[in-house]
C-alpha positions as CSV (number, residue, x, y, z in Angstrom):
1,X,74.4,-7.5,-16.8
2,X,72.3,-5.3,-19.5
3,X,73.8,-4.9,-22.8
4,X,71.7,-1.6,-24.5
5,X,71.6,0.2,-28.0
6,X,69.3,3.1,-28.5
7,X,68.3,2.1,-32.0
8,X,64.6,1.6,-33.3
9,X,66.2,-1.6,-34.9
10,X,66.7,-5.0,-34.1
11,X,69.7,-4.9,-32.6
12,X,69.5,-4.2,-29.0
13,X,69.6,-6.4,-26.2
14,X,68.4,-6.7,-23.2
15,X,69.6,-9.5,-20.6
16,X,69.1,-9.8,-16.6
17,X,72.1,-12.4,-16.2
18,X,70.8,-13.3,-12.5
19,X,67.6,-13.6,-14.0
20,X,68.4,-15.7,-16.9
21,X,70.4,-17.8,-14.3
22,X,66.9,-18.4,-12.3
23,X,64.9,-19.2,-15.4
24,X,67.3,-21.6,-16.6
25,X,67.1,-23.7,-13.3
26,X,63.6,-23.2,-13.1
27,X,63.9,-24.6,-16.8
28,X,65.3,-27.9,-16.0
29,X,62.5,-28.9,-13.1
30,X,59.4,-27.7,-15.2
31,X,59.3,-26.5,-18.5
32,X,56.5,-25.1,-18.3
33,X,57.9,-22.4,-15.9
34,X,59.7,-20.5,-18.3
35,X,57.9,-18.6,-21.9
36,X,59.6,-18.1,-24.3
37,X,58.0,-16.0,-27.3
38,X,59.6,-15.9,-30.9
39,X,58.0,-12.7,-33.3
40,X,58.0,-9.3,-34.5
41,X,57.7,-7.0,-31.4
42,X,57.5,-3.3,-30.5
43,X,58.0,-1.4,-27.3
44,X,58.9,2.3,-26.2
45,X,61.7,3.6,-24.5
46,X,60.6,7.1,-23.9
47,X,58.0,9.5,-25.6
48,X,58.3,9.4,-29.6
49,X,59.3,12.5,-30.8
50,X,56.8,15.4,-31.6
51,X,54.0,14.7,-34.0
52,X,53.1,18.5,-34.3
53,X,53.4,17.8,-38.1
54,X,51.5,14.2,-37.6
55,X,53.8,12.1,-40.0
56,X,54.1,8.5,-40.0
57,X,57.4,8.8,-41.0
58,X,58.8,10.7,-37.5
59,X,58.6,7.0,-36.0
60,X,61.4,5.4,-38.2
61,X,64.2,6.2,-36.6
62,X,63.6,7.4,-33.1
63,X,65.3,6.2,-30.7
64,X,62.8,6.2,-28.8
65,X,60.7,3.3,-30.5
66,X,62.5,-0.5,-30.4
67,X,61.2,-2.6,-32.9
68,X,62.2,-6.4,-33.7
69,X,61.0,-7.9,-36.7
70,X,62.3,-11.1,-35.1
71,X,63.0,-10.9,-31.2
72,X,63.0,-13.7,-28.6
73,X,61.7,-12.5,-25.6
74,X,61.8,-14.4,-22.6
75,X,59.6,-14.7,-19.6
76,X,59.9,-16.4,-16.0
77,X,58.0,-15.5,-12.1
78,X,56.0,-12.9,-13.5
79,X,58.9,-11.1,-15.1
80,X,60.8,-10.2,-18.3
81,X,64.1,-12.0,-18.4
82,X,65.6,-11.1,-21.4
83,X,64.8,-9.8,-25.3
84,X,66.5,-9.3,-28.3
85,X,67.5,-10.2,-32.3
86,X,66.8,-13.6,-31.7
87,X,69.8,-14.9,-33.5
88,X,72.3,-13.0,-31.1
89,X,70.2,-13.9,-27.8
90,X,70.0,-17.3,-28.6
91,X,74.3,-17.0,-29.2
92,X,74.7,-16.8,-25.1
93,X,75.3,-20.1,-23.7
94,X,72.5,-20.2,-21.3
95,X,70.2,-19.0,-23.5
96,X,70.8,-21.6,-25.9
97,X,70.0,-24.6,-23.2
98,X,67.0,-22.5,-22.0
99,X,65.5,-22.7,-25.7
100,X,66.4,-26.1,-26.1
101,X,64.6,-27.3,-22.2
102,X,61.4,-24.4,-23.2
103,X,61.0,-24.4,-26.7
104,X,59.5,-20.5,-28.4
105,X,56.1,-20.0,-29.0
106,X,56.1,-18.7,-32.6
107,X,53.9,-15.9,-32.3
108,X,51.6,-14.5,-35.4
109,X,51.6,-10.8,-35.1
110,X,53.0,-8.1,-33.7
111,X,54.2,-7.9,-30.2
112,X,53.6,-4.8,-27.4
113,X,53.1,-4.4,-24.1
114,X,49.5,-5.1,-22.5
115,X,47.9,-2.3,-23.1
116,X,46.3,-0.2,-19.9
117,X,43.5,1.7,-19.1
118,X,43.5,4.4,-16.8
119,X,40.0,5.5,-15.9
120,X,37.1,3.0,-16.1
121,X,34.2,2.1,-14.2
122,X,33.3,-1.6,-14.1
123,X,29.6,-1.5,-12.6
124,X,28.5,0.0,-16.0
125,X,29.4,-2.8,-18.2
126,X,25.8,-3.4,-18.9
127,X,24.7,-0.2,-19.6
128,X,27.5,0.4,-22.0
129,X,26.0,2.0,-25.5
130,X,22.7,3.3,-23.4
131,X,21.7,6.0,-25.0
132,X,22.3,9.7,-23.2
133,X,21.5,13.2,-23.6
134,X,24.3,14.5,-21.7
135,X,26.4,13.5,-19.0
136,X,24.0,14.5,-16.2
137,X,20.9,13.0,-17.6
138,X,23.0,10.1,-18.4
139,X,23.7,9.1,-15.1
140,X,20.5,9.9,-13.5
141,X,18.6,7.4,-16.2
142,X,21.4,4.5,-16.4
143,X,24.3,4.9,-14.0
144,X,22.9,5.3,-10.4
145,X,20.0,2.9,-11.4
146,X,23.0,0.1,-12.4
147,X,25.3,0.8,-9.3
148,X,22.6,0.4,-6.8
149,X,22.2,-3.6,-8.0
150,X,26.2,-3.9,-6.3
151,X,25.1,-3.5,-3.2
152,X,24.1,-7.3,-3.7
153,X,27.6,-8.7,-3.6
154,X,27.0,-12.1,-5.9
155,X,26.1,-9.5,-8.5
156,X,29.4,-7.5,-7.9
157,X,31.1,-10.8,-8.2
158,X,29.8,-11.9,-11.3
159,X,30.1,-8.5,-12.9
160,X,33.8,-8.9,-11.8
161,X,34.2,-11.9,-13.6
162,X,33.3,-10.7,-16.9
163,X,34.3,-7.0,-16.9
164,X,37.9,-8.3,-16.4
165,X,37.4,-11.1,-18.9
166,X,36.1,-8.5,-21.3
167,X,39.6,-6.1,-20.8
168,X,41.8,-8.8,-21.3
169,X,39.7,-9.7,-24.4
170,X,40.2,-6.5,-25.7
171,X,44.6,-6.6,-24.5
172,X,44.0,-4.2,-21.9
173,X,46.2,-6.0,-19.0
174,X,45.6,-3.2,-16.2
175,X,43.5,-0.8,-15.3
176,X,42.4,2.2,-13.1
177,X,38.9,1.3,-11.7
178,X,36.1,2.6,-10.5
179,X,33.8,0.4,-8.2
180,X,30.2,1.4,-6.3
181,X,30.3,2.8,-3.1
182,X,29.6,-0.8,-2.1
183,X,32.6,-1.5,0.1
184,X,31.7,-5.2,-1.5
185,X,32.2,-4.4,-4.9
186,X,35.7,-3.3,-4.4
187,X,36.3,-6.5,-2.7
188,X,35.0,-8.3,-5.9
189,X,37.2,-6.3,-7.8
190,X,40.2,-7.1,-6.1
191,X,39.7,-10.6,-5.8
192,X,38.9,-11.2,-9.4
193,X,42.0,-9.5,-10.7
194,X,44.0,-11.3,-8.0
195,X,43.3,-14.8,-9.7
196,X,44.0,-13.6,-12.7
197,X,47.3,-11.9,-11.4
198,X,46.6,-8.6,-13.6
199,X,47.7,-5.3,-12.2
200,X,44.6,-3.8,-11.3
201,X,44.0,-0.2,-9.0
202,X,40.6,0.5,-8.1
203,X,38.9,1.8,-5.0
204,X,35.6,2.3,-3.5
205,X,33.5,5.5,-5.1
206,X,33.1,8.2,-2.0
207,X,29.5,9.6,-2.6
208,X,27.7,11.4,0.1
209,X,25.2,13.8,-1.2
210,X,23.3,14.6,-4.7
211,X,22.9,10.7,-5.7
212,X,19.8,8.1,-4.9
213,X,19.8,7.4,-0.8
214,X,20.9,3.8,-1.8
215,X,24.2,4.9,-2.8
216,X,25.2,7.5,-0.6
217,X,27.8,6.5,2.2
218,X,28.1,8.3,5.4
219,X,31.9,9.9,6.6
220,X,33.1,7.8,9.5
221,X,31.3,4.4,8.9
222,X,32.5,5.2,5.0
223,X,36.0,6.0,6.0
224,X,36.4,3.0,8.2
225,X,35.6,0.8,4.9
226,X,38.4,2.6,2.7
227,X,41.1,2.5,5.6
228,X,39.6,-1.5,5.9
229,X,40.2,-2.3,2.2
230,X,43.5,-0.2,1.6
231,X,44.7,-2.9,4.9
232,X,43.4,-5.7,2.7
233,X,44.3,-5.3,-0.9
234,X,46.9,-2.1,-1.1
235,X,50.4,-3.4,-2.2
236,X,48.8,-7.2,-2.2
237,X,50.3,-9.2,-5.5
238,X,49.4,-6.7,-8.5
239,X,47.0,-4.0,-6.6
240,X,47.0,-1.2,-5.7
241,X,44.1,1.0,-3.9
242,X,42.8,4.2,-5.0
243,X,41.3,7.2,-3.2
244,X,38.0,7.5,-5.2
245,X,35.9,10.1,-4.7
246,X,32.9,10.4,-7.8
247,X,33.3,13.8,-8.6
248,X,32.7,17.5,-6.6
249,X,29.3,17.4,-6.8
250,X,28.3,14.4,-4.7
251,X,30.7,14.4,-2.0
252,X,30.6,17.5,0.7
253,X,33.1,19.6,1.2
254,X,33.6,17.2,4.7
255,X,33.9,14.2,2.7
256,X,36.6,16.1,0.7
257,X,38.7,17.0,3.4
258,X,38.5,13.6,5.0
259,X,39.2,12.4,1.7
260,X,42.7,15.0,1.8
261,X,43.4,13.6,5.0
262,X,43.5,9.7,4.5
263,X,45.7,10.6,1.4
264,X,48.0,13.0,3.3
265,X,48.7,10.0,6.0
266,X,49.0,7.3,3.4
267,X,50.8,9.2,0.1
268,X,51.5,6.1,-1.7
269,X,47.8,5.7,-2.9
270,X,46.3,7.4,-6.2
271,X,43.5,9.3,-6.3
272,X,40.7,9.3,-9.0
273,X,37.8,11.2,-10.0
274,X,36.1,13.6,-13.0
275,X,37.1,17.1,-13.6
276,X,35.7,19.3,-16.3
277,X,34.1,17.0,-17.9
278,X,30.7,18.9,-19.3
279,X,29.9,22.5,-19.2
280,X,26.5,22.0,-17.3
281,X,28.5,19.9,-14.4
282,X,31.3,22.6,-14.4
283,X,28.4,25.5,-13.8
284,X,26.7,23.2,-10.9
285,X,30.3,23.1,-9.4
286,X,30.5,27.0,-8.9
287,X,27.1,27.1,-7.5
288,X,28.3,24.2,-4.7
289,X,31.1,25.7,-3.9
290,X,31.1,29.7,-4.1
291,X,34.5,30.1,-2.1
292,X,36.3,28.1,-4.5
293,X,38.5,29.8,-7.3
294,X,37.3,27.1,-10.2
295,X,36.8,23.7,-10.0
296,X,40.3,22.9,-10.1
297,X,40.7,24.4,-6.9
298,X,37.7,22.3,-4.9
299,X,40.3,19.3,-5.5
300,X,43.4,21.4,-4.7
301,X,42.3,23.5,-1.5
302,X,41.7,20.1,0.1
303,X,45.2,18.6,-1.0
304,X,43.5,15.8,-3.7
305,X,45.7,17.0,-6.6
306,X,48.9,15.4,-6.8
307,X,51.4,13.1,-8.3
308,X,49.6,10.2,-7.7
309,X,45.8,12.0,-9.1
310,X,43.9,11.1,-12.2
311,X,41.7,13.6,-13.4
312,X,39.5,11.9,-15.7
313,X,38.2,14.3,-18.7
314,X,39.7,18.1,-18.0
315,X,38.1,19.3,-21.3
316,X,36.7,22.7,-20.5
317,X,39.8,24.0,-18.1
318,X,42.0,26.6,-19.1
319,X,45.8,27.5,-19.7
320,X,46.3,28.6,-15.7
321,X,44.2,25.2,-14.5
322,X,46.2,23.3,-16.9
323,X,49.5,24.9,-15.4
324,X,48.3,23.9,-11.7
325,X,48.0,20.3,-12.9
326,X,51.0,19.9,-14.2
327,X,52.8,21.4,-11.3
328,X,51.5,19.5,-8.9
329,X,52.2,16.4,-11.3
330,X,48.9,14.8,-11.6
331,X,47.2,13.7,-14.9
332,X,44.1,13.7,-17.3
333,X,42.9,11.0,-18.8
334,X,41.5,11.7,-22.3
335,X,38.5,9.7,-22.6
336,X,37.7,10.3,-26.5
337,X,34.7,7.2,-27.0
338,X,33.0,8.6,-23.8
339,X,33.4,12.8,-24.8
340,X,32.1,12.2,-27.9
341,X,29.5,9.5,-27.1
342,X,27.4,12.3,-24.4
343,X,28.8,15.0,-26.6
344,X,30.6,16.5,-23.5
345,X,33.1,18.5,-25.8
346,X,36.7,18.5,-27.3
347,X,39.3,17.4,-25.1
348,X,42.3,19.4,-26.3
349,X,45.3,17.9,-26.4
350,X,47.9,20.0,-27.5
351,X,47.5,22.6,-25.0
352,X,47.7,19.7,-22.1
353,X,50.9,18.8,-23.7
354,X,52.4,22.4,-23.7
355,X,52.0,22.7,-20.6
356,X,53.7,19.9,-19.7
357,X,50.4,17.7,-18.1
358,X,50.9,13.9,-18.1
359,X,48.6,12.8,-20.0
360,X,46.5,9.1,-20.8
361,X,44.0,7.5,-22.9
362,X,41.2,5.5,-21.5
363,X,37.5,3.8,-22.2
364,X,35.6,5.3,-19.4
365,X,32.9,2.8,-20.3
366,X,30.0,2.9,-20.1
367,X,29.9,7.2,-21.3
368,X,32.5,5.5,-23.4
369,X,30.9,2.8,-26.0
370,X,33.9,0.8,-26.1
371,X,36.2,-1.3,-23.8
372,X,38.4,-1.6,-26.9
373,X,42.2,0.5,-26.5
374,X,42.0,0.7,-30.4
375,X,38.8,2.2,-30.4
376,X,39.8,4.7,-27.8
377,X,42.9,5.9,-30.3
378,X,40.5,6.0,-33.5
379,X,38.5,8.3,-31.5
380,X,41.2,10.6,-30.2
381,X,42.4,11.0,-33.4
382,X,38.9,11.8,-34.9
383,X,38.9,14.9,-31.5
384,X,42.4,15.9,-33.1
385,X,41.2,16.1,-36.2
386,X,38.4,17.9,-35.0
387,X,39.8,20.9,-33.5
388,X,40.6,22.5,-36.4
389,X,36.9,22.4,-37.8
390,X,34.8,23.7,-35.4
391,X,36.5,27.4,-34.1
392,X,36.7,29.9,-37.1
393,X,37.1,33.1,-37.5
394,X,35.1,36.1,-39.1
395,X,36.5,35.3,-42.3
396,X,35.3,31.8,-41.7
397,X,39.1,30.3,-41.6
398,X,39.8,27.7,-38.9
399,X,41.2,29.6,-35.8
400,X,42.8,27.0,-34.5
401,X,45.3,24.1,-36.1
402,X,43.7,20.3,-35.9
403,X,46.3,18.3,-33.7
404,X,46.9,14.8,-35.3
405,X,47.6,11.5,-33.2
406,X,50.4,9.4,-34.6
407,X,50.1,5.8,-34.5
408,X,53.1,6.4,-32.7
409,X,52.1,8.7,-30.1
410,X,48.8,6.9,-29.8
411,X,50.2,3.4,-29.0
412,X,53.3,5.0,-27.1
413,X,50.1,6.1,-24.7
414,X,48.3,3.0,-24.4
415,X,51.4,1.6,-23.0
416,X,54.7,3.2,-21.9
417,X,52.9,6.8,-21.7
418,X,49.8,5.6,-19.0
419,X,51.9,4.0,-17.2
420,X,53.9,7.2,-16.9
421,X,50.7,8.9,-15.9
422,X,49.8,6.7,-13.0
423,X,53.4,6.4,-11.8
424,X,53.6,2.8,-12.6
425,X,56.8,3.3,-15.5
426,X,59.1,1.3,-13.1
427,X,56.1,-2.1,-13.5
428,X,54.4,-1.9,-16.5
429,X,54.1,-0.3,-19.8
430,X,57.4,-1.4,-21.8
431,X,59.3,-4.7,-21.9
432,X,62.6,-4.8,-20.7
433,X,64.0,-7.0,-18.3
434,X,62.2,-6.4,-14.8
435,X,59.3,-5.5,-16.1
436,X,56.0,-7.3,-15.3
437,X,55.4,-9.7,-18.3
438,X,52.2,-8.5,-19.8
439,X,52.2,-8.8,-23.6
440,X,49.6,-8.9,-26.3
441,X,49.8,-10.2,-30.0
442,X,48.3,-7.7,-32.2
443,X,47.1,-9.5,-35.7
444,X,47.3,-6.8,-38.3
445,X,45.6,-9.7,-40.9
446,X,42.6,-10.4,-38.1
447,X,39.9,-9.0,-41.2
448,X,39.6,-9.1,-44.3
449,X,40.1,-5.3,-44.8
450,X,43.3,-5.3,-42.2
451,X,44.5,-8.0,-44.1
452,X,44.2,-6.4,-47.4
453,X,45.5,-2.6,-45.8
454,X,48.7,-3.7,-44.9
455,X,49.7,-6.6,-46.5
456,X,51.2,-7.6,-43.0
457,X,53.9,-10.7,-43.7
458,X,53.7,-10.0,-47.7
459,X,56.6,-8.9,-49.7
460,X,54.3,-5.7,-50.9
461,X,53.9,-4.8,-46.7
462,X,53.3,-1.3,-46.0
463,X,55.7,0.5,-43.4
464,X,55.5,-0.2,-39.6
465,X,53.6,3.1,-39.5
466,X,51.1,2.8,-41.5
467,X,50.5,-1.1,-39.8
468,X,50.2,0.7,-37.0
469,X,47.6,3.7,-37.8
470,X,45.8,0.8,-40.1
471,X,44.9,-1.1,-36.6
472,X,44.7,2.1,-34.3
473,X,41.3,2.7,-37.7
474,X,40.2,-0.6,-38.2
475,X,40.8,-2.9,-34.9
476,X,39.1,-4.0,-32.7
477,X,38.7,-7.0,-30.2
478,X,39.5,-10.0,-33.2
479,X,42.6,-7.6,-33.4
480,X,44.6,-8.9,-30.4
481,X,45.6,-12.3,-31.3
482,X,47.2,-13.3,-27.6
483,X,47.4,-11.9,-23.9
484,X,49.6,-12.8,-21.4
485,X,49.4,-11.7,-17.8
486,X,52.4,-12.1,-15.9
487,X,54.4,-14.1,-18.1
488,X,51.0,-16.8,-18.4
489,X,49.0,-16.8,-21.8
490,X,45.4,-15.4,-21.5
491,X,44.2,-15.5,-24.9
492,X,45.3,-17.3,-27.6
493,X,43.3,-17.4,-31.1
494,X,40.8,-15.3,-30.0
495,X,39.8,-17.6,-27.1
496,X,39.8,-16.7,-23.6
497,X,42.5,-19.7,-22.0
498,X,41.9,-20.6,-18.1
499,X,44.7,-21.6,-16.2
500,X,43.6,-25.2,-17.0
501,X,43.4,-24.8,-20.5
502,X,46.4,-22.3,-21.2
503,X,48.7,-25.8,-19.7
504,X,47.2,-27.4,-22.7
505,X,48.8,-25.0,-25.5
506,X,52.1,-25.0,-24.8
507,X,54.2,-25.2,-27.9
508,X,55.5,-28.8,-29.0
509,X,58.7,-29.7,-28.0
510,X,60.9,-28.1,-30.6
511,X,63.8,-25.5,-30.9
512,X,62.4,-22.7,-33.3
513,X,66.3,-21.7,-33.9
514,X,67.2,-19.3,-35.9
C-alpha cells in the first residue's frame, strides 16, 4: 500500500507495505541490512512550475517539489522502502520495531537524490582544465593524445578507479559515459561501477576516420566488440550499454549506418554522441556530408535520433532542428562548464524548452573544468543570464530576454529531470518507494561563506530557495556531506568509505524517536 499527498510539505507518505515487510525480517537477522536515515530532505515529483519570471518564490508551494524538514526515509536491497514526517512513519507498527532493530542515522544536511550526469567522458580526467583554443584544436593537442594511453588496459583500469571515485565525491551517483574506442576501457568501466553498484551507461566511442591511426577502429572487427560488450554488461546489475559514436565527423557514413542498424535490432540501448557543438565543427559537417539537409539529419537519415539519444551540446541548431528532436523524443544535454570553458557558444535554453526537447545538465569533462553538479548549475545560470547581454539591437537594447535558472529548475535537472532525459524516471532520479536508493547529504554550512549565506539550522535561516541557489553559487565538492549508492553509504564527512570501512560507521545502537 502507498498512502500520497501532493503537498511541498512534510506531510506525505510514502510506504511499500511488502517492502517494509522484507526489511523488517531482513532487520531482525542483520541489522546492518536495513538504513534508515533521519533529516531534512527534498525530492521532485514532476517538473517545478515555469521559471520564465526566475523567482525563488514559484518553489514554495508546488506541488511538484516534496520537502521534509524532518523525514525518515528508509532503505533495504538496493531500494527505497518507505519516507515520510518521521513522527507519522514511525506511528505504523512495523515501522516502529524496524527503528528500534536499525537505529536512524541523523543526517547533517539536506537530503536529495544522487545527482546524475548525463554526458561525460572518463579518459579525459587528466586533462581536465588543459587549456584550448576551441573545440577542434582542443582535442587534437589534449584529447586524442590522452585516449590513445587506454589502449593499455591497466591504465583504463586505474583511470576507472578514480574517475568514479571522483563522481561520487562530487554526489553524482550515475552517469552517461563515454570510454576510448578501446573495447578494454569499456570493460574497465563497467567493471568499476559494478563493485561499486552505481548505475552507470557507457559504451565504446565508434571512430573510424579523421582521428590519430591509434584510435581508429575498423567496421566489422569494431562491430563485433560492441555486440561482445552489450552481451557482457547490458542490463547486468546497474548498467546499461550505450551506442557511442564520437561525433559526424570521425565516423563514415558506413560506420553510421552500421551504427543505425545494431540500434534498430537491439532498441533498448541509448545512443550518445555531440551535435552542434561549435560553429567550425558544424561547417566541417556540411562539407562531409553534402547530401545531408543539416547536421541534424546525418544522425536522423541513418535512424540514430531517438527516444533513447543524447545529443550532447545542440547550441547552434535552429527552431525546425529543435522541432525534429523533440519529435523523435531524444535529448540535449546542456554542458555549460565545457561551452564556456572552449568558448563554443550559448546554449539556449528556453527555445529547447518551447519546443518541448527533453533536456539535461552535465560536466562533459574534460571541455568541461568541473566534475562538480553544482558547478555545472552556476554555469548554466551564468549562460541564462547571458543571453540577454550579447544580441542587441540598432538602438543598442537587448534583443532578446536573459532566461534565469531557478534553484528549482536547476536541481529538479540534476536529478528527477536527467533521469527523464535518458529514460531512466522509473530507476533513478527521485525517492519514492521502488526507487534505487542513491542519496546525497548536501551541507549548506560546508564553508565559512555557505555557512554565513544561509544561516542553515539558525533561527535567522533564509528560505529553502535561497539555500538552494546559495549552494547551486557557492558549492562545490566539501558541499556534499554523504553518498549512498544503492542504499550503502559512500561518503560520509567528506571521506570516501569502502565497503570495509562504511561497516564501521554505522550509527550507535539507539532509537532517534521523535
Amino acid at each position: 500500500m502507498m498512502t500520497d499527498q501532493d503537498t511541498p510539505l512534510s506531510v506525505a507518505l510514502h510506504l511499500d507495505d511488502r517492502r517494509l515487510t522484507a526489511a523488517l525480517r531482513s532487520a531482525a537477522k542483520a541489522p546492518e541490512s536495513v538504513s534508515l536515515l533521519r533529516g531534512a530532505l527534498l525530492h521532485f515529483l514532476d517538473e517545478p512550475l515555469d521559471d520564465s519570471q526566475g523567482t525563488l518564490a514559484s518553489g514554495e508551494r508546488d506541488p511538484a517539489i516534496e520537502y521534509y524538514a524532518d523525514v525518515l526515509l528508509v532503505m533495504h536491497a538496493g531500494k527505497v522502502v518507505a519516507l515520510g514526517d518521521c513522527s507519522a512513519l514511525v506511528a505504523h507498527s512495523d515501522m516502529h520495531e524496524l527503528v528500534r532493530l536499525s537505529p536512524p542515522h541523523s543526517v547533517t544536511g539536506l537530503m536529495m537524490p544522487g545527482f546524475i550526469d548525463t554526458h561525460v567522458h572518463f579518459p579525459q580526467l587528466d586533462i581536465i582544465a588543459s587549456y584550448g583554443h576551441c573545440l577542434i584544436d582542443w582535442l587534437n593537442t589534449y584529447t586524442f593524445p590522452a585516449e590513445q594511453r587506454f589502449a593499455d588496459p591497466a591504465h583504463a583500469a586505474e583511470v576507472a578507479e578514480i574517475f568514479l571515485d571522483e563522481l561520487l565525491r562530487h554526489g553524482s551517483t550515475s552517469a552517461q559515459v563515454f570510454a576510448t574506442s578501446h573495447a578494454s576501457s569499456a570493460d574497465a568501466l563497467f567493471r568499476a561501477a559494478r563493485t561499486r553498484d552505481m548505475r552507470v551507461h557507457a559504451g565504446r566511442v565508434m571512430m573510424d576516420r579523421n582521428a590519430p591511426p591509434a584510435l581508429l577502429d575498423s567496421g566489422v572487427t569494431a562491430l563485433k566488440d560492441d555486440e561482445r560488450l552489450i552481451a557482457d554488461w547490458h542490463g547486468r546489475d546497474r548498467l546499461g550499454y550505450v551506442l557511442t559514436p564520437r561525433f559526424a565527423p570521425t565516423s563514415t557514413p558506413e560506420q553510421l549506418k552500421a551504427a543505425g542498424q545494431l540500434l534498430k535490432c537491439q532498441p533498448d540501448l541509448h545512443l550518445q554522441t555531440h551535435l552542434a557543438e561549435n560553429l567550425d565543427e558544424v561547417k566541417w559537417v556540411a562539407e562531409l556530408f553534402p547530401e545531408a539537409r543539416d547536421y541534424l539529419a546525418v544522425y536522423e537519415d541513418v535512424g540514430l535520433s531517438h527516444e533513447r539519444t543524447t545529443f550532447a551540446h545542440g547550441i547552434h541548431l535552429d527552431d525546425g532542428m529543435r522541432k525534429r528532436i523533440a519529435d523523435r523524443g531524444a535529448s540535449i544535454a546542456f554542458c555549460p562548464t565545457s561551452n564556456l570553458f572552449l568558448g563554443s557558444g550559448l546554449f539556449d535554453r528556453a527555445s529547447a524548452r518551447h519546443q518541448g526537447i527533453n533536456i539535461s545538465i552535465a560536466t562533459d569533462v574534460g571541455g568541461g573544468s568541473s566534475l562538480c553538479q553544482l558547478e555545472s548549475l552556476k554555469a548554466a545560470y551564468q549562460v541564462g543570464q547571458l543571453h540577454g547581454a550579447v544580441a542587441h539591437d540598432v538602438a543598442g537594447l537587448a534583443s532578446r530576454a536573459n532566461q534565469p535558472l531557478t534553484p528549482w529548475q536547476g536541481f529538479y535537472q540534476l536529478t528527477l529531470g536527467n533521469a527523464r532525459a535518458m529514460r531512466l524516471e522509473d530507476k533513478v532520479g527521485n525517492l519514492r518507494p521502488g526507487m534505487e536508493a542513491d542519496v546525497i547529504v548536501l551541507d549548506p554550512t560546508a564553508t565559512h561563506l555557505l555557512a554565513r549565506r544561509t544561516r542553515w539550522g539558525q533561527p535567522q535561516q533564509v528560505p529553502l530557495g535561497e539555500v538552494l541557489f546559495a549552494l547551486m553559487m557557492l558549492g562545490d565538492d566539501r558541499a556534499i556531506r554523504e553518498v549512498h549508492v544503492a542504499g550503502r553509504c559512500r561518503k560520509r564527512h567528506g571521506m570516501l568509505l569502502s565497503d570495509h570501512t562504511a561497516a564501521k560507521t554505522r550509527p550507535r545502537a539507539e532509537a532517534l524517536m521523535p
